[in-house]
Backbone as a printed PyTorch tensor [residue, N CA C, xyz], in Angstrom:
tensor([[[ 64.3780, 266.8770,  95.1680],
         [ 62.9950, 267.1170,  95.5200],
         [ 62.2260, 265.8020,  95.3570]],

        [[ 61.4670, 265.4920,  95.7400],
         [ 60.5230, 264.5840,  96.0260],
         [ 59.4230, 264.4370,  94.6710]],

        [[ 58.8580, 263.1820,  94.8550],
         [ 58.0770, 263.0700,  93.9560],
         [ 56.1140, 263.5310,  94.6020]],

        [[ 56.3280, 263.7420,  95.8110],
         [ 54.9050, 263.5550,  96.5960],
         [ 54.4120, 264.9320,  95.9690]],

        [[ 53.2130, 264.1070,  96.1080],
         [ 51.7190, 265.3680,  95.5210],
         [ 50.8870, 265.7520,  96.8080]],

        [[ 50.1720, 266.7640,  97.1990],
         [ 49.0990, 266.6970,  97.5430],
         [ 47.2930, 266.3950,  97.4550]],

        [[ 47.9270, 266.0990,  96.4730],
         [ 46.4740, 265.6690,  95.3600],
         [ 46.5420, 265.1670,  94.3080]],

        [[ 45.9680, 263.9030,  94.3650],
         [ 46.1020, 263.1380,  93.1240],
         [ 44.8210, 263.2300,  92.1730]],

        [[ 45.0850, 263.3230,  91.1910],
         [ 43.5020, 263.2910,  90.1630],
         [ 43.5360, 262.2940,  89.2580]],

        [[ 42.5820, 261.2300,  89.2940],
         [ 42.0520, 260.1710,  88.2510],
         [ 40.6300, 260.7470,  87.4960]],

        [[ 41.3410, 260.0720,  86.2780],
         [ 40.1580, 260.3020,  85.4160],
         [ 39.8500, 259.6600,  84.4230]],

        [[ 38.2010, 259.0580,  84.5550],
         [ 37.6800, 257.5420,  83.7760],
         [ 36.5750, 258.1850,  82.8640]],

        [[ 36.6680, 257.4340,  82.1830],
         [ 35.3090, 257.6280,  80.5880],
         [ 34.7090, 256.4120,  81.1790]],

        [[ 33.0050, 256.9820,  81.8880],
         [ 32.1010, 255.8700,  82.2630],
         [ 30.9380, 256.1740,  81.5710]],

        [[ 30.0720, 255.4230,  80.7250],
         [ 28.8020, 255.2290,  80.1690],
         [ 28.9540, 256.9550,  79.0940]],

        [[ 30.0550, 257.3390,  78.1550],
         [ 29.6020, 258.9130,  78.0710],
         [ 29.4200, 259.5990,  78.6320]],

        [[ 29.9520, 259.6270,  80.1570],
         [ 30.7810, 261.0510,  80.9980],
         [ 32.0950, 260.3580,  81.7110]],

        [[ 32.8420, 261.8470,  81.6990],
         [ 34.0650, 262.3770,  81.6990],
         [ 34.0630, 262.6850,  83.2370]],

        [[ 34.3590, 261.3260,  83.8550],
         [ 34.5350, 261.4010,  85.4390],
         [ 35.5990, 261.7590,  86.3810]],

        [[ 36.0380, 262.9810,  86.9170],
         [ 37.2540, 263.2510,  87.1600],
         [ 36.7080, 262.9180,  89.2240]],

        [[ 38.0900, 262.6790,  89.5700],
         [ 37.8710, 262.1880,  91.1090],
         [ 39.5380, 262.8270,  91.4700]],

        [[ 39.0350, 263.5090,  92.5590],
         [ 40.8630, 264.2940,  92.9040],
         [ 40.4920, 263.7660,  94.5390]],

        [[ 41.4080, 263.0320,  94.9140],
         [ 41.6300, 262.7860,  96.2060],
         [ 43.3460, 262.9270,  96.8180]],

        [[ 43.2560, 263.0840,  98.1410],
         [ 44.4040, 263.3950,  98.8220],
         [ 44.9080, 261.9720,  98.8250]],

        [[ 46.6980, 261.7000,  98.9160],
         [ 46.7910, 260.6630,  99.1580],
         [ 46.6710, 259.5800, 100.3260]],

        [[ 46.9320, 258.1460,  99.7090],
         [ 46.6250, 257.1130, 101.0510],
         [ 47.2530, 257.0700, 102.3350]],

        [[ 46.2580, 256.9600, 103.6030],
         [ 47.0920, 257.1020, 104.5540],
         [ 48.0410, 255.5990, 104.6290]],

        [[ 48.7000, 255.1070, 105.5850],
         [ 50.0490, 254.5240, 105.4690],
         [ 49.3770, 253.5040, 106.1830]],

        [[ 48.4820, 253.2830, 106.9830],
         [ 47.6370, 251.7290, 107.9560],
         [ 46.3320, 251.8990, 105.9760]],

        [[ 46.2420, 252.5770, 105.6680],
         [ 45.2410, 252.3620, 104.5540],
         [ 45.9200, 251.6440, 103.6770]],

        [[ 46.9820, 251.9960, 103.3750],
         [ 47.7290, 251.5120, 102.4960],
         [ 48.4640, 250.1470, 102.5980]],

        [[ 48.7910, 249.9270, 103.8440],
         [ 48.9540, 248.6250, 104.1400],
         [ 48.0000, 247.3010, 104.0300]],

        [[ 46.9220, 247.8270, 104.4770],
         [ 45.7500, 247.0150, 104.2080],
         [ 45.1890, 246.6250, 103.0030]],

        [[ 45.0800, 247.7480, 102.1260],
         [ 44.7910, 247.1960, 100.7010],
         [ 45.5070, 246.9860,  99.6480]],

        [[ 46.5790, 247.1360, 100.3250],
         [ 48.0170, 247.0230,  99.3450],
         [ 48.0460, 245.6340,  98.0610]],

        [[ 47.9490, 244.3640,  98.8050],
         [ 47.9110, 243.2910,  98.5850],
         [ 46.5280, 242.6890,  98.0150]],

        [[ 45.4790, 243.4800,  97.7480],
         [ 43.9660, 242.8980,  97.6640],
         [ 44.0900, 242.5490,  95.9530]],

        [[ 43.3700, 241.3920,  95.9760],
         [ 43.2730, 240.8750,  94.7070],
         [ 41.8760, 241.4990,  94.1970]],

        [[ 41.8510, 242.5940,  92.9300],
         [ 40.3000, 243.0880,  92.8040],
         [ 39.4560, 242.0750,  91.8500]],

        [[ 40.2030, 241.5490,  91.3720],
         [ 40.0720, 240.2880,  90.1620],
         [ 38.9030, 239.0820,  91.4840]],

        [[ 39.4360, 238.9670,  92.7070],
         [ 38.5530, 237.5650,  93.4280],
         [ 38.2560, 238.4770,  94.9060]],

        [[ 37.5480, 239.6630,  94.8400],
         [ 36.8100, 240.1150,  95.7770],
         [ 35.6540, 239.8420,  96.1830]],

        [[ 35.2660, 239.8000,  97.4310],
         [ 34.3030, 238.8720,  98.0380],
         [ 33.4180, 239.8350,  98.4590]],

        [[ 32.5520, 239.6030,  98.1250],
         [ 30.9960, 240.9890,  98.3630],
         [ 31.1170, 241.7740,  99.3750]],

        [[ 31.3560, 240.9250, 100.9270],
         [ 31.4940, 241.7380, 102.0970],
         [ 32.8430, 242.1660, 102.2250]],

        [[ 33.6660, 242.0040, 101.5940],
         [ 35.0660, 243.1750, 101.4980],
         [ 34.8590, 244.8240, 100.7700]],

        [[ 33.7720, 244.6440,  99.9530],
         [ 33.6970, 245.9220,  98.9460],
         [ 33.5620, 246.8160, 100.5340]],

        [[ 32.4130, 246.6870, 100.5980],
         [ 31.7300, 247.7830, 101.6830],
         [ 33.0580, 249.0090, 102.7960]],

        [[ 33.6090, 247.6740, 102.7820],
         [ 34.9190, 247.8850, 103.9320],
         [ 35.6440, 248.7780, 103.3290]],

        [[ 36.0200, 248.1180, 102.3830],
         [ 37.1760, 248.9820, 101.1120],
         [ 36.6140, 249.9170, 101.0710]],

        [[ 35.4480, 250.3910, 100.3370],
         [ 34.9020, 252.0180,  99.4730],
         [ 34.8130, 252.9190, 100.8340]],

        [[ 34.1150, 251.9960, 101.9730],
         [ 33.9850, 253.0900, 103.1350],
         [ 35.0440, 253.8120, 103.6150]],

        [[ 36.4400, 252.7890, 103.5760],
         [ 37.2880, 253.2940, 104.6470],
         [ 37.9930, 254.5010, 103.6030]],

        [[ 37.4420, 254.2080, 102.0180],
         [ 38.8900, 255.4690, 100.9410],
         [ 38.0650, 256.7830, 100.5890]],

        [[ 36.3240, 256.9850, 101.1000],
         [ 35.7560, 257.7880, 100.4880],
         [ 36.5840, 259.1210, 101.3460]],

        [[ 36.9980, 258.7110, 102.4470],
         [ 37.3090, 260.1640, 103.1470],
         [ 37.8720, 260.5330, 102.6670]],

        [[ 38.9970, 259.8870, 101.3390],
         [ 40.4210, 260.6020, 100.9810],
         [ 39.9710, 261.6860,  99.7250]],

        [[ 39.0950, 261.3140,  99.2020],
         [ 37.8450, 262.2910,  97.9570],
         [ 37.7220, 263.3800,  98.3150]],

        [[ 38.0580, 264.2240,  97.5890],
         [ 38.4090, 265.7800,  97.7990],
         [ 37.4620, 266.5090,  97.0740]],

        [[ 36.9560, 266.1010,  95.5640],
         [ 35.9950, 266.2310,  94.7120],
         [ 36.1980, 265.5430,  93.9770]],

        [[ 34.4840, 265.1140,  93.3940],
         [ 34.0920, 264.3830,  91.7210],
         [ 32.6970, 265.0650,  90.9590]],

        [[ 33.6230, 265.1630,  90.1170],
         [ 32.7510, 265.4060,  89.0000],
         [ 32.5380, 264.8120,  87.6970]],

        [[ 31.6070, 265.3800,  86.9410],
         [ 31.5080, 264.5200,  85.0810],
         [ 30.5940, 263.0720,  85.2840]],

        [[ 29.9920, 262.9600,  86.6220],
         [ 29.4140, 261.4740,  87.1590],
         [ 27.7510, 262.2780,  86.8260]],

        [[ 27.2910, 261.8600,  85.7850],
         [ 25.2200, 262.0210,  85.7250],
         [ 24.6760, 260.8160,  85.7050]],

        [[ 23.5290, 261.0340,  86.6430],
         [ 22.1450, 260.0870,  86.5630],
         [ 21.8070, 260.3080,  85.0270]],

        [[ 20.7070, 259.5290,  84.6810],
         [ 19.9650, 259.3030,  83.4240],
         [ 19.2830, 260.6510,  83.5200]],

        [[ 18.6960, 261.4760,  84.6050],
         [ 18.1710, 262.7450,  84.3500],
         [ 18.8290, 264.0490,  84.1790]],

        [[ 20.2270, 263.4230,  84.0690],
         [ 21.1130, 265.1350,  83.8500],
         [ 21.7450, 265.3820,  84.8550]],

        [[ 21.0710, 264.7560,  86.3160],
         [ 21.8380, 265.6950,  87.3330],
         [ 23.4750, 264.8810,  88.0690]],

        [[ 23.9720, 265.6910,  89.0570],
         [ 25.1070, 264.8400,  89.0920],
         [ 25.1410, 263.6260,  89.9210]],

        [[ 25.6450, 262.7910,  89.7290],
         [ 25.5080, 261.3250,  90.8700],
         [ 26.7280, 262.0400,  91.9970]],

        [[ 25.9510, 261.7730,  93.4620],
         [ 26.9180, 262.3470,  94.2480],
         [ 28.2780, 261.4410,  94.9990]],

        [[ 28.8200, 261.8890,  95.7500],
         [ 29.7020, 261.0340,  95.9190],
         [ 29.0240, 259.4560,  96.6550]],

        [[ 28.3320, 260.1120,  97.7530],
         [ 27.8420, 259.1070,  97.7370],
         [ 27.1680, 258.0930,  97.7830]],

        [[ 26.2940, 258.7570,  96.2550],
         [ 25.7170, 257.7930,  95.7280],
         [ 26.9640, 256.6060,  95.1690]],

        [[ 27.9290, 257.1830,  94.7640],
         [ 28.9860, 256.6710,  93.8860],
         [ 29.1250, 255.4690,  94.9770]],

        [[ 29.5180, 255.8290,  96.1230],
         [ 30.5080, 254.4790,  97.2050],
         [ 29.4930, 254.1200,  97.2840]],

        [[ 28.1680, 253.9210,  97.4500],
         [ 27.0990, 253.1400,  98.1470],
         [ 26.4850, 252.1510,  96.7780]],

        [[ 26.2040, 252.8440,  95.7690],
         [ 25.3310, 251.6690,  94.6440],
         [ 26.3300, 251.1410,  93.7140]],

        [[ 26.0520, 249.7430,  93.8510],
         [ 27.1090, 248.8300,  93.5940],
         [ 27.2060, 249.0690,  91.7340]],

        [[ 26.0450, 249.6010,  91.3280],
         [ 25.9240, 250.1080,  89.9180],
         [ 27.3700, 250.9440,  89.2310]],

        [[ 28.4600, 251.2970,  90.1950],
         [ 29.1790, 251.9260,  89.9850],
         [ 30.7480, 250.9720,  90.3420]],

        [[ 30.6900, 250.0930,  91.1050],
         [ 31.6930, 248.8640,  91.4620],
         [ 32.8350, 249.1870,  90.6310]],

        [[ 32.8320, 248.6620,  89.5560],
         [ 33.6900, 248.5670,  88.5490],
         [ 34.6110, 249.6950,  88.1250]],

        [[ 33.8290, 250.8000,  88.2700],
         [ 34.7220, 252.1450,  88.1110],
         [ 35.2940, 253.0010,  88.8980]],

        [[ 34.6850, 252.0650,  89.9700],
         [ 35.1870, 252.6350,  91.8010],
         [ 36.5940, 251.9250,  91.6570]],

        [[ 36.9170, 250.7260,  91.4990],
         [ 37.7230, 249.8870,  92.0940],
         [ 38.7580, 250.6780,  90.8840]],

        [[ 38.6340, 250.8240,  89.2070],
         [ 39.6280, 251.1110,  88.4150],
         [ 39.9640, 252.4750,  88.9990]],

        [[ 39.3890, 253.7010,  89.6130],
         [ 40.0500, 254.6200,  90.0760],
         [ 40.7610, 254.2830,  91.4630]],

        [[ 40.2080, 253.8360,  92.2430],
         [ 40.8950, 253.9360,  93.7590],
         [ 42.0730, 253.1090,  93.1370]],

        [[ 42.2710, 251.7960,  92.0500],
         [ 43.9160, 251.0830,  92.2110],
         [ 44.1900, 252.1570,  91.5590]],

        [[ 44.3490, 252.7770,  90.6940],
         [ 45.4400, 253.6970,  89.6500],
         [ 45.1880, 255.1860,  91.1170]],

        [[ 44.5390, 255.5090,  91.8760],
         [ 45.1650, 256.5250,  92.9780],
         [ 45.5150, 255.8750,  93.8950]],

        [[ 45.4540, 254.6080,  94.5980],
         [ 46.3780, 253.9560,  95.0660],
         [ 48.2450, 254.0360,  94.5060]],

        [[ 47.7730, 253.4120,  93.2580],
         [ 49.3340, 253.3130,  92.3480],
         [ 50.1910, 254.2400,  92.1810]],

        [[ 49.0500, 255.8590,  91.9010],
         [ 50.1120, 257.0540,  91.6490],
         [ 50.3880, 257.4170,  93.4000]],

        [[ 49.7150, 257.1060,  94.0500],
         [ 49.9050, 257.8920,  95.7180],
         [ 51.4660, 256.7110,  96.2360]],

        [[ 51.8580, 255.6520,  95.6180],
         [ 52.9980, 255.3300,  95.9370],
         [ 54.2210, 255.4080,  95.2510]],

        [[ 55.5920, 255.2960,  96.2860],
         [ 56.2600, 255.8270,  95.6290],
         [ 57.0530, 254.6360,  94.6700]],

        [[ 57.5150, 255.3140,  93.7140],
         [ 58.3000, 254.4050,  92.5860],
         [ 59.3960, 253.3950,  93.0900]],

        [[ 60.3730, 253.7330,  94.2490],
         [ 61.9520, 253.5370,  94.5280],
         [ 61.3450, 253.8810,  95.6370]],

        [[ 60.9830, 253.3900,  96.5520],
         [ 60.8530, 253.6140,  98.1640],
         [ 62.4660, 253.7080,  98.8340]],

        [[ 62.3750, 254.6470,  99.3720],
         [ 64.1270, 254.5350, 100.6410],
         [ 64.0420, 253.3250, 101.4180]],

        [[ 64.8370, 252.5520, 101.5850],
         [ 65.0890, 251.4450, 102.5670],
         [ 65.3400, 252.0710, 103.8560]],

        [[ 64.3440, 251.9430, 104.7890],
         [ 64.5270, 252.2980, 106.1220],
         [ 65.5900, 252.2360, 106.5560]],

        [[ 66.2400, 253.5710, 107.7260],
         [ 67.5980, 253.4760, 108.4570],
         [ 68.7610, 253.9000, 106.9540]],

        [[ 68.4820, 254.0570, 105.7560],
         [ 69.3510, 254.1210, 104.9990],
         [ 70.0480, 255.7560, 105.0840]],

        [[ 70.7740, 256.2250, 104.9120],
         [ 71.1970, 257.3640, 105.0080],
         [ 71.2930, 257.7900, 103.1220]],

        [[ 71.2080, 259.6160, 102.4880],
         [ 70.9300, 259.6420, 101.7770],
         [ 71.6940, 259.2670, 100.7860]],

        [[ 73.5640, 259.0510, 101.3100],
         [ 74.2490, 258.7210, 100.5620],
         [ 74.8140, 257.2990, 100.1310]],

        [[ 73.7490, 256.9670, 100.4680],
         [ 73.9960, 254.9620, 100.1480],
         [ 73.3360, 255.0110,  98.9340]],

        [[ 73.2600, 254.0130,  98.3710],
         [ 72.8420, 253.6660,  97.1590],
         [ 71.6680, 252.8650,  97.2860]],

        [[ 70.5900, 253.0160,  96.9320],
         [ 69.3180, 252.2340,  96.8780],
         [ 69.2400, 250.8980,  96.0660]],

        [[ 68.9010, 249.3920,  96.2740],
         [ 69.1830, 248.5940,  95.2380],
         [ 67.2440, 248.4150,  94.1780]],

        [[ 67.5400, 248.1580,  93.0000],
         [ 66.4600, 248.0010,  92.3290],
         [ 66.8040, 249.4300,  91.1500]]])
């Protein structure tokens, strides 16, 4: 059996709430693209690109409050950069769990041996 999920759930401790984010996994041109991104030397006009193109995969979030109690919505979350930092630590760790550990080597049949 396989390791694939239909839903992945991350979950971050931001400012004293308990932020849970369950999204479906990455599509496979999504995944190619941000595969390789360095989040450490990101360049202002890359964010926009990035948060826009992964909000579709967001299924629900919750445990995210404004200063008045109520909930910050999603997206408020992708749009105010006030949140950057905790955007980028969930989307790499649901990036990370949405791939697989031991990928099959294309064309391989199941009874070969995988190297790694």
């Amino acid at each position: 059996m396989s390791q694939y999920v239909r839903s992945i759930v991350v979950k971050r401790d931001f400012e004293n709430d308990k932020v849970v984010m369950a999204l479906k996994p990455v599509g496979f041109g999504d995944a190619l693209k941000f595969k390789n991104i360095d989040v450490e030397n990101l360049k202002e006009d890359d964010i926009p690109e990035i948060f826009g193109s992964l909000k579709k995969y967001v299924t629900s979030l919750s445990g995210l409050k404004a200063d008045d109690g109520t909930d910050v919505t999603m997206d408020e979350m992708f749009s105010d950069f006030y949140f950057s930092t905790l955007l980028i630590d969930m989307l790499t760790e649901w990036v990370g769990k949405g791939s697989p550990k031991n990928p099959s080597l294309p064309g391989a049949s199941q009874g070969e041996s995988q190297p790694g």
